[in-house]
C-alpha positions in Angstrom: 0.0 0.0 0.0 2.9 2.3 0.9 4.5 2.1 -2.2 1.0 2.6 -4.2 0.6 6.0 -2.4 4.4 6.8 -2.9 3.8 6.5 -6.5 0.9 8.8 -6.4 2.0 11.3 -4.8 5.2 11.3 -7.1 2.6 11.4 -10.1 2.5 14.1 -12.6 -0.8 14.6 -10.9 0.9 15.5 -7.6 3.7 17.6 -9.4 0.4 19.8 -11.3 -0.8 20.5 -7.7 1.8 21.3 -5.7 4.2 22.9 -8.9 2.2 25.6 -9.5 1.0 28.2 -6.2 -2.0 28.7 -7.6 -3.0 24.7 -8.4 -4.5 23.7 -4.9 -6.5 27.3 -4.9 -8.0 26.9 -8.2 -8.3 23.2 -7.5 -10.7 24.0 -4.8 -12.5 26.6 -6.0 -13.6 24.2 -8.7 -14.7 21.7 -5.9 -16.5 23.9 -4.2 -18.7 25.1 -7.4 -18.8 21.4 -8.2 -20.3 20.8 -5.0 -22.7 23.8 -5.1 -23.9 22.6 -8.2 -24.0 19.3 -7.3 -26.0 19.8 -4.1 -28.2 22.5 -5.8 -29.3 20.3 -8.2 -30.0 17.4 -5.9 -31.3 19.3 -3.1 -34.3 20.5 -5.3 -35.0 17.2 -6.6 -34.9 15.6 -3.6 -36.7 18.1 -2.1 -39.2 17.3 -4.4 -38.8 13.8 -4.3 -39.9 14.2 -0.2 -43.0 15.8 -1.6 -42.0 19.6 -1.5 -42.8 22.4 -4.5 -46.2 20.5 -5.3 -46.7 22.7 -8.4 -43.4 21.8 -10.3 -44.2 18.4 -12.1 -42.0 15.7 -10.9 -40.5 15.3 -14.4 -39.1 18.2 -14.8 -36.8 18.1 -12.0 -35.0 15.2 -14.5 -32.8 18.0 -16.2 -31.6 19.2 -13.1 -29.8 15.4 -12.7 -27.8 16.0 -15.6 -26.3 19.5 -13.9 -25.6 17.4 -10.9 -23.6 14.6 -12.9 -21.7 18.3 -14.3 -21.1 19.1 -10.6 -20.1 15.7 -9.8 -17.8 15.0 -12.3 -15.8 18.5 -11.3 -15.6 17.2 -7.8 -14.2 13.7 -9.1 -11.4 15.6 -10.9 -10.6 17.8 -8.7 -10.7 15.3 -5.7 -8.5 12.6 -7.6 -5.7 15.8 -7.6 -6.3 16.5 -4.0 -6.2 12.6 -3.4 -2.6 12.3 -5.6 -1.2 15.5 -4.6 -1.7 13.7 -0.6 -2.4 10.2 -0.2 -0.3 9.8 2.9 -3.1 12.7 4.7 -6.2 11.6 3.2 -6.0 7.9 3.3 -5.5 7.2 6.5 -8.1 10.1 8.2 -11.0 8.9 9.2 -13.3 11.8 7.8 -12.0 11.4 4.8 -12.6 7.2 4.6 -16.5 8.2 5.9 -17.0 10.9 3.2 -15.7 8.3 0.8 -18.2 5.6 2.2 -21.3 7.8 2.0 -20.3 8.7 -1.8 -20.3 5.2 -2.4 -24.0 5.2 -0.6 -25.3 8.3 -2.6 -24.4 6.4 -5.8 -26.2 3.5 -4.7 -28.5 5.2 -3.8 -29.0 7.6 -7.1 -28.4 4.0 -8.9 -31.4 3.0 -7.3 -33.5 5.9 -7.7 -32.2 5.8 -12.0 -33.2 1.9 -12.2 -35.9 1.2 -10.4 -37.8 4.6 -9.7 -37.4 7.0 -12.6 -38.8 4.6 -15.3 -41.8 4.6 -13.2 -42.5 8.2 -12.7 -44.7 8.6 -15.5 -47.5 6.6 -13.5 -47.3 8.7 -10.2 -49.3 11.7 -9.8 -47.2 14.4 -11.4 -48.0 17.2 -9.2 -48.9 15.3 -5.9 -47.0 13.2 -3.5 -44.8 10.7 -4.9 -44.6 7.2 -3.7 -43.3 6.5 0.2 -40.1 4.5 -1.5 -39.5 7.9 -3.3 -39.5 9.9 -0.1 -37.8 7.4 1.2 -34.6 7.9 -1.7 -35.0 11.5 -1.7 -34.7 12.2 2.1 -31.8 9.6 2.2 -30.1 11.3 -0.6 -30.0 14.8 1.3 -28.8 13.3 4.2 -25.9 11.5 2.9 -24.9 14.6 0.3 -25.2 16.5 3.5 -22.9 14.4 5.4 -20.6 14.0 2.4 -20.2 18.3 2.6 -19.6 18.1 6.2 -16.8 15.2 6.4 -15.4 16.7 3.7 -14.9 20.0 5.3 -13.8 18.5 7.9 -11.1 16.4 6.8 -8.3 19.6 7.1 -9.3 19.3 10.9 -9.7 16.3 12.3 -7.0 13.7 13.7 -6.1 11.2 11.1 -5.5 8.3 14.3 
């Protein structure tokens, strides 16, 4: 493992974050509108998901899931660079692992919701209440993207032991 993390944080990914002063600021500036976008995006379908803003049709939130995937894939990229740039901080800090677990949780969790609930939306009542499984997603989704937010602000603060 030692070695692994040796070679990524001797990557050219490493040397584009720490060679330049600016990289890491930029870096997460980008992360943080990733996020914003991301969580915008989410938060309002989610929201409606739960059964909030009754006289927006559940369908139309769908667009607002591609901005989110825009938001998430800045995040990735900019997270894999703060990831190589580090890998001896990150990987062993324990806010860092849990942000990482509830990632992996949201994307089940959106995975489910793509699969198994959005081919059915057409049949639910468009501007009432959807399904309790729908809730169910929605509300779990804001509370792991929420969690995700605050683990990874914490992860600059926290004891990695």
């Amino acid at each position: 493992m030692e070695s692994f993390l040796t070679s990524l944080s001797e990557s050219w990914v490493a040397s584009i974050m720490f060679g330049w002063a600016w990289s890491w600021p930029i870096a997460e500036t980008i992360h943080f509108f990733g996020m914003t976008i991301l969580f915008g995006a989410i938060a309002i379908t989610d929201l409606r998901l739960v059964g909030c803003f009754k006289k927006m049709p559940i369908q139309a939130t769908h667009i607002l899931i591609n901005i989110a995937i825009v938001g998430f894939v800045l995040n990735l990229i900019t997270g894999i660079g703060f990831y190589c740039a580090d890998p001896f901080r990150y990987t062993p800090n324990w806010s860092f692992q849990l942000k990482m677990f509830l990632i992996v949780l949201a994307g089940l969790n959106a995975l489910f919701f793509t699969f198994k609930l959005q081919p059915t939306w057409g049949e639910w009542d468009q501007y009432g209440t959807p399904p309790q499984i729908a809730r169910i997603v929605g509300g779990a989704s804001l509370v792991l993207w929420t969690f995700v937010i605050i683990f990874g602000r914490l992860i600059p603060y926290l004891s990695t032991g």
